[in-house]
Backbone as numpy.savetxt, mean C-alpha at the origin, in Angstrom:
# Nx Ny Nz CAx CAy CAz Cx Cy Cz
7.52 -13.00 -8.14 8.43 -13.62 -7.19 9.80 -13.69 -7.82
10.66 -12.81 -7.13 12.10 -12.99 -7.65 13.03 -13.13 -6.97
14.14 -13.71 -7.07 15.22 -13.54 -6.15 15.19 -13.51 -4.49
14.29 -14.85 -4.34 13.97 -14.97 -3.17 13.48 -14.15 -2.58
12.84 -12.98 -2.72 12.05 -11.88 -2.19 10.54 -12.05 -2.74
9.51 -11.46 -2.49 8.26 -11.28 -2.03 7.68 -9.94 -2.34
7.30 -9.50 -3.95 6.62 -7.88 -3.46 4.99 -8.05 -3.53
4.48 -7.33 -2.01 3.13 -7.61 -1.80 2.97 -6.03 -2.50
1.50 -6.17 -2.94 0.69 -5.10 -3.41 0.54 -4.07 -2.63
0.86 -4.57 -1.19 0.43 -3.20 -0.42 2.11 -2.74 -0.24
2.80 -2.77 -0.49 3.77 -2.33 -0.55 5.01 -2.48 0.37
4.98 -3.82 0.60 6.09 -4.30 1.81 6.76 -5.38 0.63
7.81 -5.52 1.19 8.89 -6.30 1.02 9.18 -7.72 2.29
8.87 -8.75 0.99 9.44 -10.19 2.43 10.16 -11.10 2.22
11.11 -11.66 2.37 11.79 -12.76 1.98 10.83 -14.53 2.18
10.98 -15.24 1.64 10.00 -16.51 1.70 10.76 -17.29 2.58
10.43 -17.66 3.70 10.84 -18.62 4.06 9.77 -19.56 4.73
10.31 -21.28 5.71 9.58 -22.09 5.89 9.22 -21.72 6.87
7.94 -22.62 7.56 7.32 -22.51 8.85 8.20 -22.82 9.84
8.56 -22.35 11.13 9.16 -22.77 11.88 8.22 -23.17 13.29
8.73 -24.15 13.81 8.34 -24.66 15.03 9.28 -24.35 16.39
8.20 -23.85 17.03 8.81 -23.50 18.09 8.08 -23.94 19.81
8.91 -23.94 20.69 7.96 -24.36 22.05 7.14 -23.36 22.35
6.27 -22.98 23.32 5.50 -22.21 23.67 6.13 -20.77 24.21
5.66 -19.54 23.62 5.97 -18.44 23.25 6.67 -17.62 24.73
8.23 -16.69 24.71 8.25 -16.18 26.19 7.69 -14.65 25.54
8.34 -14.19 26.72 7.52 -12.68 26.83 8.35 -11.58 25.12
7.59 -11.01 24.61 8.41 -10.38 23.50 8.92 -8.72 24.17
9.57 -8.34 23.05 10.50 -7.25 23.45 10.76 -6.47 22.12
11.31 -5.55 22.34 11.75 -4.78 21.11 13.75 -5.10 20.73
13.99 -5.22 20.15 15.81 -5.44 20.04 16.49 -5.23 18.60
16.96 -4.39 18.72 17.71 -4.16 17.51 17.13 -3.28 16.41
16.32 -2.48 17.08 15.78 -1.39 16.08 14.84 -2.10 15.31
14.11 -3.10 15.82 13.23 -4.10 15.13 12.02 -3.89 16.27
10.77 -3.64 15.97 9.44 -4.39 16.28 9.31 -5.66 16.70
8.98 -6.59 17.05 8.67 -7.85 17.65 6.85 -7.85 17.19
5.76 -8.42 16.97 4.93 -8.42 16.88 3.96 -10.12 16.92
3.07 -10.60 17.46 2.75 -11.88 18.04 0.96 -11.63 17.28
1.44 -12.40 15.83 -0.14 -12.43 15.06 -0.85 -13.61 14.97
-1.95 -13.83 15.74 -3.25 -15.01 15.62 -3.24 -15.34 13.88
-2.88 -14.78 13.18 -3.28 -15.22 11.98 -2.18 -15.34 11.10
-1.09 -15.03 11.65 0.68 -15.26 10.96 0.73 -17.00 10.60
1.58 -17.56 9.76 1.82 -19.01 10.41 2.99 -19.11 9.83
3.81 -17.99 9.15 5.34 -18.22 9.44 5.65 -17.37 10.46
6.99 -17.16 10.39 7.88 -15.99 11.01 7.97 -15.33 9.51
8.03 -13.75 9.70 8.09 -12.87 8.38 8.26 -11.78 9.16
9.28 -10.96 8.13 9.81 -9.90 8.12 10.15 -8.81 7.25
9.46 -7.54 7.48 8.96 -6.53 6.45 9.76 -5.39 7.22
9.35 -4.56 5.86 9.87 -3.21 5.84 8.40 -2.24 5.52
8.28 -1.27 6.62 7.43 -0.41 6.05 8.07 0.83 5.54
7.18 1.75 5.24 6.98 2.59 4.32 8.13 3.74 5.12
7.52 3.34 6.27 8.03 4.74 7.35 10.06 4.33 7.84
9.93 3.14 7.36 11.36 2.83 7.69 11.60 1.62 8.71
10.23 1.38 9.25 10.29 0.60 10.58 10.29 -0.98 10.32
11.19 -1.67 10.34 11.02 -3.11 10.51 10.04 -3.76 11.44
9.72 -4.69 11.12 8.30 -5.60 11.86 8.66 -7.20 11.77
9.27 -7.57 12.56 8.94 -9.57 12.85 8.05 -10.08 13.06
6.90 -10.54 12.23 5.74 -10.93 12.55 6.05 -12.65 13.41
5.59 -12.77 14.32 5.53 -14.09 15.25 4.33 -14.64 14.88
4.00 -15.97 14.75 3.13 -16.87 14.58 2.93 -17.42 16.05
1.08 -17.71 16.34 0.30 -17.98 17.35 1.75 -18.65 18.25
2.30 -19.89 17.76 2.95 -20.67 18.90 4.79 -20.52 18.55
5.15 -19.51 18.19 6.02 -19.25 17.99 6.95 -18.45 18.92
8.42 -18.63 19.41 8.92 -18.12 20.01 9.91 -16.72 19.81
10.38 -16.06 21.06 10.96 -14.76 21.02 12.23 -14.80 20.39
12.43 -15.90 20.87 13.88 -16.94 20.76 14.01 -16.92 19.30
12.96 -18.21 18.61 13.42 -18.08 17.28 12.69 -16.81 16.31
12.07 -16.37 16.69 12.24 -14.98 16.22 13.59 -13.88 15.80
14.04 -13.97 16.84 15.82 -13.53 16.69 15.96 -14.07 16.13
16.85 -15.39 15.90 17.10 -16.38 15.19 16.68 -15.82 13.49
15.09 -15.78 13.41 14.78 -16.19 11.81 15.44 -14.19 11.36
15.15 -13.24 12.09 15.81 -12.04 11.78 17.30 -11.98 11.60
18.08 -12.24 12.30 19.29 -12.77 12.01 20.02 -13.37 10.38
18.78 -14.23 10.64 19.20 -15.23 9.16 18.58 -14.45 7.69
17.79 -13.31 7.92 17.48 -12.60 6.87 18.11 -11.02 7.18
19.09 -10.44 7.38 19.83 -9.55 8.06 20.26 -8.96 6.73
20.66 -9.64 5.59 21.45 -9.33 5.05 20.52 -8.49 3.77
18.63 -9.17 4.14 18.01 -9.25 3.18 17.40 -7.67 3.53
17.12 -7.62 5.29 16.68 -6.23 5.43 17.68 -5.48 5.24
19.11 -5.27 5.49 19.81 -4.33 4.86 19.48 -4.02 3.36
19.48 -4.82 2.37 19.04 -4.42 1.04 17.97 -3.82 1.14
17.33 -4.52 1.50 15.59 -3.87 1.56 15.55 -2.24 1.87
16.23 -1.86 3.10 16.69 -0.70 3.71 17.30 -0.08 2.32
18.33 -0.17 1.64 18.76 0.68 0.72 18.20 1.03 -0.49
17.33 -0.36 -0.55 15.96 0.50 -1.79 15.29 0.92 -1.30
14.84 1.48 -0.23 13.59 2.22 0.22 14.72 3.17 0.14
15.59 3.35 0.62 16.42 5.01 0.70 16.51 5.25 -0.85
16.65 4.55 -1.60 17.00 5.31 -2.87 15.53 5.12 -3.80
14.12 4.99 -3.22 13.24 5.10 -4.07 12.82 6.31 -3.69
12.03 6.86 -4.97 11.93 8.28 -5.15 10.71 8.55 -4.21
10.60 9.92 -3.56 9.37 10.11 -2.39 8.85 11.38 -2.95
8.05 11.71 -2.17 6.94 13.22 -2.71 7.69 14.28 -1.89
7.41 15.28 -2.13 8.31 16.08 -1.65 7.14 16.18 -0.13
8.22 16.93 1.06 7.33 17.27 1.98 6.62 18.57 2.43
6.85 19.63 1.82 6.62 20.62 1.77 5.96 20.79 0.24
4.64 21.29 0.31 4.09 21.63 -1.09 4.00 23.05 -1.28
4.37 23.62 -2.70 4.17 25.13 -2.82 3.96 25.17 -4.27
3.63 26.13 -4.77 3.76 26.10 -6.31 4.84 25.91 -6.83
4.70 24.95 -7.98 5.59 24.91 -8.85 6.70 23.68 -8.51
5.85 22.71 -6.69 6.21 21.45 -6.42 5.56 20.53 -7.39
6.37 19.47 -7.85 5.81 18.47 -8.67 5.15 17.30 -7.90
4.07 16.60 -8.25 3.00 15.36 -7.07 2.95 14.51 -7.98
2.35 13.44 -7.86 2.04 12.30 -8.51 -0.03 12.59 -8.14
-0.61 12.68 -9.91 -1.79 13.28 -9.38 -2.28 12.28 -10.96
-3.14 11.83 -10.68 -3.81 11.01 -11.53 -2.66 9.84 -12.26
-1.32 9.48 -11.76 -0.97 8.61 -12.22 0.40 9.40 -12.88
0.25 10.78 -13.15 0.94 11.50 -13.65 1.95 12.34 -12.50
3.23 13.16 -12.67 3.74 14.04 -11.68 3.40 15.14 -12.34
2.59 16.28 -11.49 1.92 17.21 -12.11 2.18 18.25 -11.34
3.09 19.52 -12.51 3.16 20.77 -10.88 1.81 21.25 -10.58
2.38 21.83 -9.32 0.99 22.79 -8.71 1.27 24.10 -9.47
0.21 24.18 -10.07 0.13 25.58 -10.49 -0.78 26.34 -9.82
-0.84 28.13 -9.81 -1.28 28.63 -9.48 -2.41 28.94 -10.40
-4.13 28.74 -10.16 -5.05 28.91 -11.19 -5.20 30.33 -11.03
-6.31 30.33 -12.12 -6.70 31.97 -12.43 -7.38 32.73 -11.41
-7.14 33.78 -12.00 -7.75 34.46 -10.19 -9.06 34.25 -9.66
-9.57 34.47 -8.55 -11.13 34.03 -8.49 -11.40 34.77 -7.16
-12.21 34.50 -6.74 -12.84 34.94 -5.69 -11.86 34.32 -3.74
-11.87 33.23 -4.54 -10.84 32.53 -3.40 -9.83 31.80 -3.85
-8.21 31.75 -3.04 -6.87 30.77 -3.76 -7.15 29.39 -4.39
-6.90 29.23 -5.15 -6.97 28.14 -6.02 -5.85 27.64 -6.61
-5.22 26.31 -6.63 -4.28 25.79 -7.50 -4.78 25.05 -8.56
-3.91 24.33 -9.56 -4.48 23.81 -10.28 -3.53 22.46 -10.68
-3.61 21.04 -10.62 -3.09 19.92 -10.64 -3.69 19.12 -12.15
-2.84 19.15 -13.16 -3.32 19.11 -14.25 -4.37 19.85 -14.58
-5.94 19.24 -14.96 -7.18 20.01 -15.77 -7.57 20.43 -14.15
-7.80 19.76 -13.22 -8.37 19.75 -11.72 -7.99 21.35 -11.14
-8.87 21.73 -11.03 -8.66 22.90 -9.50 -9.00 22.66 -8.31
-8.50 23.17 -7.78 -8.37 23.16 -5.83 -8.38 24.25 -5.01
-9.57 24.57 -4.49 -9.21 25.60 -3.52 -8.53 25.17 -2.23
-7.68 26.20 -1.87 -6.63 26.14 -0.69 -6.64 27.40 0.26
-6.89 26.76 1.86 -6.92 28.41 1.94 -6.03 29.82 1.82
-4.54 29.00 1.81 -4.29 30.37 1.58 -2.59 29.78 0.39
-2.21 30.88 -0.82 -1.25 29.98 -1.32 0.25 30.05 -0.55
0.43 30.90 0.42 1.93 30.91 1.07 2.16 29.85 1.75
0.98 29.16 2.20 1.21 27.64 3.08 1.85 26.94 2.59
2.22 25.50 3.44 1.92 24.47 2.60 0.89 23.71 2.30
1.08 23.42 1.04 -0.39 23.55 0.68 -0.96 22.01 0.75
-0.02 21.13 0.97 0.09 19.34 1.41 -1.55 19.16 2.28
-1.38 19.38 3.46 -2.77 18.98 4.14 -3.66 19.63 3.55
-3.96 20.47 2.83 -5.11 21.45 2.31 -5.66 20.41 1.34
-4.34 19.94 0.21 -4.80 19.31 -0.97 -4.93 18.02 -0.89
-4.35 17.06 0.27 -4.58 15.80 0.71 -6.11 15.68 1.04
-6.67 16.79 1.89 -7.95 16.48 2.19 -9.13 16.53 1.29
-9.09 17.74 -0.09 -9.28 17.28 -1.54 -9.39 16.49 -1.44
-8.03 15.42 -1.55 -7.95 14.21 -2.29 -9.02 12.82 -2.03
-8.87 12.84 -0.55 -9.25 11.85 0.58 -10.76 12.13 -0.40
-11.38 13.74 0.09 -13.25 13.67 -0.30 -13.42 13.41 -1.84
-12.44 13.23 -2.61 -12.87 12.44 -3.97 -12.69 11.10 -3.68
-11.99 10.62 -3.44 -11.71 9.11 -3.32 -12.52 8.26 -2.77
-13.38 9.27 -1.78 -13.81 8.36 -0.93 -15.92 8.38 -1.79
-16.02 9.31 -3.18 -16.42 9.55 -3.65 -16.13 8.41 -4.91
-15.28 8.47 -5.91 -14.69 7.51 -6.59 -14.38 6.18 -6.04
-13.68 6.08 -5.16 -13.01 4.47 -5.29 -14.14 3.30 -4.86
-15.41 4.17 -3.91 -16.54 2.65 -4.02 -17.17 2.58 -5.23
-17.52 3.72 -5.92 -17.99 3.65 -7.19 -17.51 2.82 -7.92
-16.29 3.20 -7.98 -15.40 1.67 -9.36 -15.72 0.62 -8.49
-15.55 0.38 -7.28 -15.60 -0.85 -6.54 -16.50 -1.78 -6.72
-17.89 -1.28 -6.91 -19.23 -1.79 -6.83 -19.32 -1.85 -8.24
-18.80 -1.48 -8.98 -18.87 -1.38 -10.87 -18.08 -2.97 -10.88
-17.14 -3.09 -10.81 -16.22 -3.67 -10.35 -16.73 -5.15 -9.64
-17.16 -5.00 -9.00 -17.57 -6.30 -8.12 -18.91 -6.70 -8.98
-19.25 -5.61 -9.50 -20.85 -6.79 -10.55 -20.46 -7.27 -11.86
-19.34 -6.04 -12.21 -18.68 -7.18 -13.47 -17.65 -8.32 -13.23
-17.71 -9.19 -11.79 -16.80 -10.00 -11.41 -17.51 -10.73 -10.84
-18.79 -10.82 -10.58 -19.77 -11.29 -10.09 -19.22 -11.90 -8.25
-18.62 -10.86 -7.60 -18.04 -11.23 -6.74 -19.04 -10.01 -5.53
-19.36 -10.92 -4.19 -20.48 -10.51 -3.28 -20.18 -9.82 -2.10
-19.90 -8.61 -2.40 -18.90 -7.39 -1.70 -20.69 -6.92 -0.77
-19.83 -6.73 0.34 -21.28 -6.67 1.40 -20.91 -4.61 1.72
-19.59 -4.81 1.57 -19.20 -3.37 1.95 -17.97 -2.95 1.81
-17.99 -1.34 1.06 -16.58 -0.70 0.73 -16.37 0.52 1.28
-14.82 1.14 2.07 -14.58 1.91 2.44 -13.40 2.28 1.50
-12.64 3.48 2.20 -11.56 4.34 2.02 -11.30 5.00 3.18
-9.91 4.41 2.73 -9.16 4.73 4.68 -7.54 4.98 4.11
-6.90 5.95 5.30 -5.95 6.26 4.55 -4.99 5.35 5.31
-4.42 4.52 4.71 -3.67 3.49 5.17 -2.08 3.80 5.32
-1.35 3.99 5.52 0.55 3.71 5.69 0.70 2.57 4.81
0.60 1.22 4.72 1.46 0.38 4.55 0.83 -0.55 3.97
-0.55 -0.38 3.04 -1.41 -1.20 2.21 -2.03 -0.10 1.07
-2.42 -1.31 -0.11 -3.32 -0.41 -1.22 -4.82 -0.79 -0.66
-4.43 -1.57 -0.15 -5.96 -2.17 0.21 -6.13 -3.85 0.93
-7.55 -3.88 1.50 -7.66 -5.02 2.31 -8.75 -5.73 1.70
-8.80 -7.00 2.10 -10.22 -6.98 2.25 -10.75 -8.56 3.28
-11.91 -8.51 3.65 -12.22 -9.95 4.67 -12.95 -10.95 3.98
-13.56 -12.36 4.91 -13.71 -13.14 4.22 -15.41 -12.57 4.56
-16.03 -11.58 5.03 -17.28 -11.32 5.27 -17.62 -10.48 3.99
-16.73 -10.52 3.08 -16.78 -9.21 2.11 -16.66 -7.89 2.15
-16.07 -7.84 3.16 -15.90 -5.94 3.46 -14.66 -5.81 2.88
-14.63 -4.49 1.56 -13.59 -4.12 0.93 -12.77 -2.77 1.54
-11.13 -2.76 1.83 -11.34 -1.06 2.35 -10.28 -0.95 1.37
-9.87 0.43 0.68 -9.31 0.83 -0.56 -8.15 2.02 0.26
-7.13 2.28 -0.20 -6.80 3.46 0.41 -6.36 4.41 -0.57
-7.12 5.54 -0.14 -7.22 6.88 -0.87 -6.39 7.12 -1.52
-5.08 7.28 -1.07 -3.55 7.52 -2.15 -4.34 6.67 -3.88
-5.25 5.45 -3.76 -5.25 5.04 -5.37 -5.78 6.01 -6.32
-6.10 7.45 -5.66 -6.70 8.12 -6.98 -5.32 9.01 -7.56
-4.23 8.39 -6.77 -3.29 9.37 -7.26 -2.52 8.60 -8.48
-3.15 7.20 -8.42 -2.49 6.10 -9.00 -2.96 6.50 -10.73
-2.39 5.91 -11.79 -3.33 5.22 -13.17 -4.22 4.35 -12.90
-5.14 4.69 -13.83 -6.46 3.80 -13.81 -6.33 2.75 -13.52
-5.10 1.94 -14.10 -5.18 0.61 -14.54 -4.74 0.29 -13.09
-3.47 1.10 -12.72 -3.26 0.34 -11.06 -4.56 0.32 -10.29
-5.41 1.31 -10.19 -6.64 1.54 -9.56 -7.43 0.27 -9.60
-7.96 0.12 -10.64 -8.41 -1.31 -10.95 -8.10 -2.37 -11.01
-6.46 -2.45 -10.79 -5.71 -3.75 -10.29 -5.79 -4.10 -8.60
-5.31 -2.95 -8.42 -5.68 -3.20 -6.83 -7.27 -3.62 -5.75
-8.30 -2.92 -7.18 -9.34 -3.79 -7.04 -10.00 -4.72 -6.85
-9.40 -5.37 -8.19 -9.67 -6.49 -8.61 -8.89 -7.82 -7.77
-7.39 -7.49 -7.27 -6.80 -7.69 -6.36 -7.70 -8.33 -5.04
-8.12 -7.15 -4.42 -9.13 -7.02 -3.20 -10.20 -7.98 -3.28
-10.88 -7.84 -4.90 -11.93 -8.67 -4.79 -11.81 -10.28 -5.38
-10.65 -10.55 -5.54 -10.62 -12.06 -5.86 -9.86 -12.73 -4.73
-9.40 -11.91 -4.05 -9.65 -12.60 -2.42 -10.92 -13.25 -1.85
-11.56 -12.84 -2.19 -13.25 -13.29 -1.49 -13.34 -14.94 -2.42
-12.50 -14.43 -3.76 -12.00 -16.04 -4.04 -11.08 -17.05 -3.22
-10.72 -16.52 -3.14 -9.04 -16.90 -2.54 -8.46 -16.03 -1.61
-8.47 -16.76 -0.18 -7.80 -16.00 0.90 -6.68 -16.00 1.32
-5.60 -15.66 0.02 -4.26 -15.76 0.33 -3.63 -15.17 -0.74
-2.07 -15.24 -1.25 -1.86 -15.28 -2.30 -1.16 -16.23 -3.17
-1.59 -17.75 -3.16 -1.20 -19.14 -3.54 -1.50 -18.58 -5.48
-0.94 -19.62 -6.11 -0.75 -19.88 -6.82 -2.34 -19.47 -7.83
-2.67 -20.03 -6.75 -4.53 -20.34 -7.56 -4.95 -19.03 -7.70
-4.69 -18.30 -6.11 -4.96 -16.59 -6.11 -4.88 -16.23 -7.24
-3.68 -15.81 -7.93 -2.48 -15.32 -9.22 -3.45 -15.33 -10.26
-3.51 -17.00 -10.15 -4.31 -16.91 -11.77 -5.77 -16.54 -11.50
-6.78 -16.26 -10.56 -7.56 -15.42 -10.58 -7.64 -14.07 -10.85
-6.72 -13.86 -10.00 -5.99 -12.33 -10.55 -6.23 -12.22 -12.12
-5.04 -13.09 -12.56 -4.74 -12.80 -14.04 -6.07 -13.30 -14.88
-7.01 -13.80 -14.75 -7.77 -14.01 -15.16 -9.41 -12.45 -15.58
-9.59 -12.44 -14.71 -9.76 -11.01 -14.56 -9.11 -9.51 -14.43
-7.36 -9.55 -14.35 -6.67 -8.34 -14.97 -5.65 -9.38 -15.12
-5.55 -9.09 -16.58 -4.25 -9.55 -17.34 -3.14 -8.31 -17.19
-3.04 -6.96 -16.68 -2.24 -6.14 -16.56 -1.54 -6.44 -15.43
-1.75 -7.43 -14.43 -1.53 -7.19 -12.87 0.01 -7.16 -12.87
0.58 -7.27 -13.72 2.51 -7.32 -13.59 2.65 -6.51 -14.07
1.81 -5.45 -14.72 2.47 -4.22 -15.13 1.88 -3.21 -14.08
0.89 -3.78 -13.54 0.42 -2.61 -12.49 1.72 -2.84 -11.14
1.85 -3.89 -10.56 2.54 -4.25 -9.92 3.96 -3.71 -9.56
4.57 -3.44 -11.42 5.31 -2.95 -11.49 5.83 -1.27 -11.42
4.58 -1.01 -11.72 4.38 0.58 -11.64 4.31 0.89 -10.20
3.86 0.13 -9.50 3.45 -0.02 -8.01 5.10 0.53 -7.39
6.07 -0.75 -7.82 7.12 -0.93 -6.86 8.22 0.68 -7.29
7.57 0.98 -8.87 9.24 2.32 -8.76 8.45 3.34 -8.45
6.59 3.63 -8.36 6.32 4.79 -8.53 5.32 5.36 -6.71
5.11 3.89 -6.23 4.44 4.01 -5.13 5.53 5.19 -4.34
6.41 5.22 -3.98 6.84 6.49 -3.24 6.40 7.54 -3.60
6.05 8.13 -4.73 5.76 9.59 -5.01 4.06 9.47 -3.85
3.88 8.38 -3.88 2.22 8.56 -2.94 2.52 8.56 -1.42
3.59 8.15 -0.98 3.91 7.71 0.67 3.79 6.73 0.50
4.02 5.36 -0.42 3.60 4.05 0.32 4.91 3.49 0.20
């Protein structure tokens, strides 16, 4: 927590402010290149930046349209900043070809072209990949790679993970998310998103561990933290790796 800002793990940006009270809710709208959005489970007013560029006013159950404007207004100055570090944090390129650099095990690793074989193959550090063909781009070919390991890996650590935490995970997915590393409920269902195998280990297992000390703590209070830190003492360095390096993944 710094400078009156807010960085969540899944990769939004929020300024802290108090609960506001408001009369009973009018009809919402879109205004000002802003989202409007009305969440059962909000209980401030909050306002984020996603990944894709799009601002979001989250509204609380009895909260109005009215002071909605209002609380955007009064943090105006905070989404402009917000806006100019997302423009100047570094992104993946969008077009992949050989000899594009990725963020691939934690590392930026060119695509190389592997040895010859029977069918096209690249090669991303030690890892090979068949692709079908190399003049493409080769982005959706090697994303979908990615997705069928992950979704291979990330319950594995998960369930490793949840018995050395003695924490009672009923169920884990991998889903490719926009605008989170991961979720999880108070029924124990964990969902992970795939981009973490592109991460370092250690973020991998922060964001984990993250996920699963929620089932401690359903928020992120004070008490959360030191659960966190209790079971990963890295979480401010993962955190940190999170906020300069998460663009090379899309988040």
């Amino acid at each position: 927590m710094t400078h009156g800002e807010q960085y969540d793990w899944f990769g939004l940006f929020a300024p802290e402010h108090g609960v506001h009270r408001a009369p009973p809710p009018k009809a919402e709208g879109p205004g000002d290149g802003i989202v409007f959005r009305r969440s059962a489970g909000a209980r401030t007013y909050r306002l984020s930046l996603g990944p894709d560029g799009v601002a979001v006013a989250t509204i609380p159950p009895r909260g109005s349209m009215r002071e909605a404007e209002r609380f955007v207004e009064l943090n105006r100055k905070w989404l402009e900043r917000a806006r100019e570090r997302q423009r100047r944090r570094p992104r993946a390129a969008d077009v992949w070809t050989v000899g594009t650099r990725v963020l691939w095990r934690g590392d930026l690793a060119e695509i190389r072209r592997a040895a010859a074989g029977d069918r096209p193959s690249v090669c991303l550090g030690a890892d090979v990949f068949r692709v079908p063909r190399l003049g493409d781009d080769l982005r959706p070919a090697l994303h979908a790679r990615f997705i069928r390991l992950a979704k291979v890996e990330l319950p594995a650590r998960a369930w490793e993970l949840a018995a050395q935490t003695g924490m009672d995970v009923k169920r884990v997915s991998v889903r490719d998310q926009r605008t989170r590393w991961g979720s999880c409920t108070a029924a124990g269902a964990i969902s992970l998103n795939w981009r973490l195998i592109l991460t370092p280990e250690f973020v991998r297992d922060y964001i984990i561990h993250h996920e699963l000390m929620h089932l401690r703590e359903m928020n992120h209070s004070p008490r959360f933290w030191a659960c966190v830190g209790e079971v990963f003492p890295r979480w401010r360095e993962a955190e940190a790796w999170i906020k300069r390096n998460g663009g090379y993944a899309g988040l």
